[in-house]
C-alpha positions in Angstrom: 180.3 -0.8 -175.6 179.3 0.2 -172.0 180.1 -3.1 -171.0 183.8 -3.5 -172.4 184.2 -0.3 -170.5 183.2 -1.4 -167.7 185.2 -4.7 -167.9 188.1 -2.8 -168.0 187.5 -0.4 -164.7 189.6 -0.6 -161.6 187.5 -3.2 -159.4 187.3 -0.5 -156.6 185.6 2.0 -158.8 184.1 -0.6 -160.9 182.3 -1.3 -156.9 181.5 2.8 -156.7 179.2 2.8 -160.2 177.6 -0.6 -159.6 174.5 0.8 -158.6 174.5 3.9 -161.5 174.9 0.9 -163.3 172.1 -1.5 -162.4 169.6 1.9 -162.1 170.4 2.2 -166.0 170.2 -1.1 -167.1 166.8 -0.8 -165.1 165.8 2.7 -167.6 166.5 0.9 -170.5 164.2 -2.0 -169.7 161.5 0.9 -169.5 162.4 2.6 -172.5 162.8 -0.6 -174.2 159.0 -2.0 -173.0 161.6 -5.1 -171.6 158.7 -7.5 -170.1 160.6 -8.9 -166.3 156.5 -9.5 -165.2 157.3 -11.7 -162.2 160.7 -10.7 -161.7 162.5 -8.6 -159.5 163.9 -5.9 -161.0 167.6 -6.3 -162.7 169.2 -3.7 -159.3 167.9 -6.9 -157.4 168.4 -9.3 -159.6 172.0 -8.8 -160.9 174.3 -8.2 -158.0 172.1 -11.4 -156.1 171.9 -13.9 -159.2 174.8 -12.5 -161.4 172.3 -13.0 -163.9 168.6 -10.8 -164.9 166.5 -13.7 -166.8 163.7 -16.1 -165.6 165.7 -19.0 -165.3 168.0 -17.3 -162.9 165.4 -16.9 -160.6 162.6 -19.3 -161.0 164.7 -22.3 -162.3 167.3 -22.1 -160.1 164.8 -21.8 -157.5 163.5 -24.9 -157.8 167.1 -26.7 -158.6 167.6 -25.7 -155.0 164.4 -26.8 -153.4 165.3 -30.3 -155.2 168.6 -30.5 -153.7 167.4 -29.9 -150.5 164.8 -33.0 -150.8 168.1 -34.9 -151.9 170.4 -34.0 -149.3 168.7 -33.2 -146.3 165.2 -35.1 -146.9 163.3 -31.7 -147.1 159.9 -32.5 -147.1 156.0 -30.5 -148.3 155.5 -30.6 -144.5 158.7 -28.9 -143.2 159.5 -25.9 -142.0 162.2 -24.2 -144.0 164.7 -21.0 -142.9 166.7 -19.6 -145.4 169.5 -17.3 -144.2 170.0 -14.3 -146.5 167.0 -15.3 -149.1 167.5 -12.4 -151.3 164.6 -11.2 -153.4 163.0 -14.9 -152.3 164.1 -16.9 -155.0 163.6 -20.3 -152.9 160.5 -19.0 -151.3 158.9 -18.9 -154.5 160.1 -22.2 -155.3 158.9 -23.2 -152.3 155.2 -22.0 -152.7 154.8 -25.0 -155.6 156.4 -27.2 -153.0 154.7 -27.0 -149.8 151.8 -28.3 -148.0 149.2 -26.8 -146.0 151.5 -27.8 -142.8 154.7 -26.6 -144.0 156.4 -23.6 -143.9 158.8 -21.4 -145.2 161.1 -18.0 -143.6 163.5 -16.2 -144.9 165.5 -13.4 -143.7 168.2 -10.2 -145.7 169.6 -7.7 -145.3 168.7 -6.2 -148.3 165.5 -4.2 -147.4 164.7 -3.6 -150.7 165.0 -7.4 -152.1 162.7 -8.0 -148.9 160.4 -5.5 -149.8 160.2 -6.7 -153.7 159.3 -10.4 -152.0 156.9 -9.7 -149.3 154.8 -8.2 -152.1 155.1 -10.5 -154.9 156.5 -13.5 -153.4 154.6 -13.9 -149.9 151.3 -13.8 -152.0 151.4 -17.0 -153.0 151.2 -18.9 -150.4 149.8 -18.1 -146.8 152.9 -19.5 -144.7 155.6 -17.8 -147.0 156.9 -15.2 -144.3 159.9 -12.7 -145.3 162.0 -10.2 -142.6 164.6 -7.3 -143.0 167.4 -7.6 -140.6 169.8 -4.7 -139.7 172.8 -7.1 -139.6 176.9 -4.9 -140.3 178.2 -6.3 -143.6 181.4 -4.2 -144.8 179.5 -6.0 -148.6 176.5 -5.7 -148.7 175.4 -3.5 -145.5 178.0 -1.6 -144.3 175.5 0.8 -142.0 174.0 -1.9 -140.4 173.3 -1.4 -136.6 174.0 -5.1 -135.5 177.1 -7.1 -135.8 177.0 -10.5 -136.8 178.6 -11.9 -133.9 175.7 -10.3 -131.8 173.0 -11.1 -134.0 170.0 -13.9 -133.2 167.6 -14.9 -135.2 164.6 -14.2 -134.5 162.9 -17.3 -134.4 162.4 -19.7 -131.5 164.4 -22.8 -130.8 164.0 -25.7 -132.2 161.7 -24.3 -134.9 162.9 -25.6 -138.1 163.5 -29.1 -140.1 166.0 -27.5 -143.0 168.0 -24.3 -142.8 169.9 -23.5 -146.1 172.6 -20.8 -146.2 173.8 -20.1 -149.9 176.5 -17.7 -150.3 176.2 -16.6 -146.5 179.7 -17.6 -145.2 181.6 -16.9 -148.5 180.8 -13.6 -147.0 181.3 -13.6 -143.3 184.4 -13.4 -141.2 185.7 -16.5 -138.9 183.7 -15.5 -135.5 180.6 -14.2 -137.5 180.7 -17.5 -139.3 180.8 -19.3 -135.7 178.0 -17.5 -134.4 175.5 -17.5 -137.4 176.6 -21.6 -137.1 175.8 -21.6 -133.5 172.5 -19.7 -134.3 171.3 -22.5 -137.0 171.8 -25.1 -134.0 169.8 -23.0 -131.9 166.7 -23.1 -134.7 167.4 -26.3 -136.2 164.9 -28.9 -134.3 166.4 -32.3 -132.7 167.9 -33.9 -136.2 167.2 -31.0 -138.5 169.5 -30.2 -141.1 171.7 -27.7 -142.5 172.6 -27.2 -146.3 175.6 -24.2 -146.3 177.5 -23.3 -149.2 181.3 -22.3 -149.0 184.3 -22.0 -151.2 186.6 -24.5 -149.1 189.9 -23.6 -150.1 192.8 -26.6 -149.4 195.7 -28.1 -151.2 193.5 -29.6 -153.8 191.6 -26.6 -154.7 194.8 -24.8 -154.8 196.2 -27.5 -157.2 193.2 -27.1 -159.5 193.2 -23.1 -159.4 197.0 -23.8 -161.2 195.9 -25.7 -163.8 193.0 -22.9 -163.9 194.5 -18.9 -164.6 191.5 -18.0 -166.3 188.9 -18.5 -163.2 188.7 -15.2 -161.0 188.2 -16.1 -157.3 191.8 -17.1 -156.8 191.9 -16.3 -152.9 195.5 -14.7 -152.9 195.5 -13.3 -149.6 196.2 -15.3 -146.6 194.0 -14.4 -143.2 194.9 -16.8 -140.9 191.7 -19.7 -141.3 190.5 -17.7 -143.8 191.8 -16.6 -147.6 190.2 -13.4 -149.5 190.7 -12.0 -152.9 190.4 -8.1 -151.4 192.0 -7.5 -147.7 190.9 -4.0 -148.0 187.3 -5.4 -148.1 187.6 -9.4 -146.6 183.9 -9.9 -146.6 183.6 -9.0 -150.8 184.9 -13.3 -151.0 186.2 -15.1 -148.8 187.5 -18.8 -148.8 187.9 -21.4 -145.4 189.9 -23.8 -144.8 188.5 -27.3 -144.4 190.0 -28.2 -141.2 188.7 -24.8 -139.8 185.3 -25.5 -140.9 185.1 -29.0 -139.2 186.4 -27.8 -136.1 183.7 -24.9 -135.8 180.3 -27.4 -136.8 182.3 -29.4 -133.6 182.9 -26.6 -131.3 179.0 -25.8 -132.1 177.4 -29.2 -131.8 177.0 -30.1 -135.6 177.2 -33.2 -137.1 178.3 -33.3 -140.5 177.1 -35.4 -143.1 179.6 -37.1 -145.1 181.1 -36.3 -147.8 181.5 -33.3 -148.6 179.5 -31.9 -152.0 182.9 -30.3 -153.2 181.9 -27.6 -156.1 183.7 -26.3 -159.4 184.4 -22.7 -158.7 188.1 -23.8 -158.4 188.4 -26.0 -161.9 187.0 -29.2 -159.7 184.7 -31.2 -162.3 181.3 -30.5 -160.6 177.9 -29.8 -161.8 177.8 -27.4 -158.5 179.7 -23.9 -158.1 180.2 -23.4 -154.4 181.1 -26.7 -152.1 178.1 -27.6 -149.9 178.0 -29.1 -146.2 175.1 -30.5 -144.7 175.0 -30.9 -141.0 172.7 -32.5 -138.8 171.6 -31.1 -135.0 
């Protein structure tokens, strides 16, 4: 019942209950004696994994991890970044993963996801390292003190073999996007690679999304390099074009792997959802 009513709620005050929401689904996991041993709890794990189950966060996990060893030759020695890591869903992945030598840092602004895996996450392995960042996001931290196009990672240069980005830039404006790219460079050591996720949005995916009415990221709202599905809120999805995209890894000294991994968000037959594009420094 709460659910069909909820389904049919203006998406603007649908955004104003979502965390009423999550805090009650999290009561009735109490008052239910709902085991989620191991797993962050479902105010972390919903809006993050769209989903509030095991396989959402441990399977997944390690689905990601693997495609990483397949597409940018992650290895158990390497030293891993992942930008926005969430409640550390690849870090615990990871921890099975990695040898003594290798590494693994991940950074959110979500203080309380960070907080959640710092204690249960970090414990598993000794060079599992997680960090808050006060980084503006209109999304997902609208009181943040630092705006992306100002931000820097704080890591050294040349510090990293792999940095993964999912769902970063689907979420980040055209000279935020720039910057955060420039950043990974920055990081990324002398043919270290970048895995980023995006919803690329051309004439193809267009063509698809027709034959498609039933999916719901339809991107109707033109900005320039950039389509949304909310102007009033750009950041909430947001889709680049293709050309736009190649232009920035250029402008910032990436090298792009071909081909594209395109995804199936827009009807595209893929076993992926977002389209991925590694890049090498």
């Amino acid at each position: 019942m709460i659910e069909r009513i909820r389904a049919r709620l203006p998406p603007g005050l649908k955004r104003a209950l979502k965390p009423l929401y999550l805090r009650g689904l999290d009561l009735a996991d109490v008052v239910s004696g709902h085991s989620r041993r191991g797993l962050p709890p479902t105010r972390i794990m919903l809006p993050q994994y769209g989903r509030r189950d095991r396989a959402a966060f441990e399977e997944v996990g390690r689905s990601f991890v693997d495609d990483l060893v397949e597409t940018c030759g992650l290895r158990p020695d390497h030293a891993l970044l992942d930008v926005g890591c969430g409640a550390g869903r690849i870090g615990r992945a990871m921890a099975d993963f990695m040898a003594s030598a290798g590494s693994y840092d991940g950074f959110d602004v979500d203080r309380e996801s960070i907080a959640w895996a710092s204690r249960h996450v970090a414990t598993l392995h000794p060079n599992i390292r997680f960090r808050a960042v006060d980084v503006a996001n209109r999304q997902y931290n609208p009181g943040g003190t630092v705006a992306p196009r100002e931000f820097v990672f704080p890591y050294d240069a040349d510090s990293f073999d792999v940095c993964f980005l999912h769902s970063v830039f689907t979420h980040m404006l055209p000279d935020e996007l720039r910057h955060y790219l420039a950043e990974v460079r920055r990081v990324l050591r002398p043919g270290g690679a970048a895995h980023v996720t995006y919803y690329l949005f051309d004439e193809e995916a267009q063509r698809y999304l027709a034959a498609r009415p039933d999916l719901p990221l339809r991107f109707e709202h033109a900005c320039g390099p950039y389509r949304t599905i909310d102007p009033a809120t750009p950041e909430y999805s947001v889709a680049y074009d293709p050309g736009f995209m190649r232009r920035t890894y250029a402008e910032v000294g990436l090298r792009i792997q071909e081909p594209v991994l395109w995804g199936g968000w827009c009807g595209r037959p893929s076993s992926r959802h977002q389209d991925v594009v590694v890049a090498r420094k």
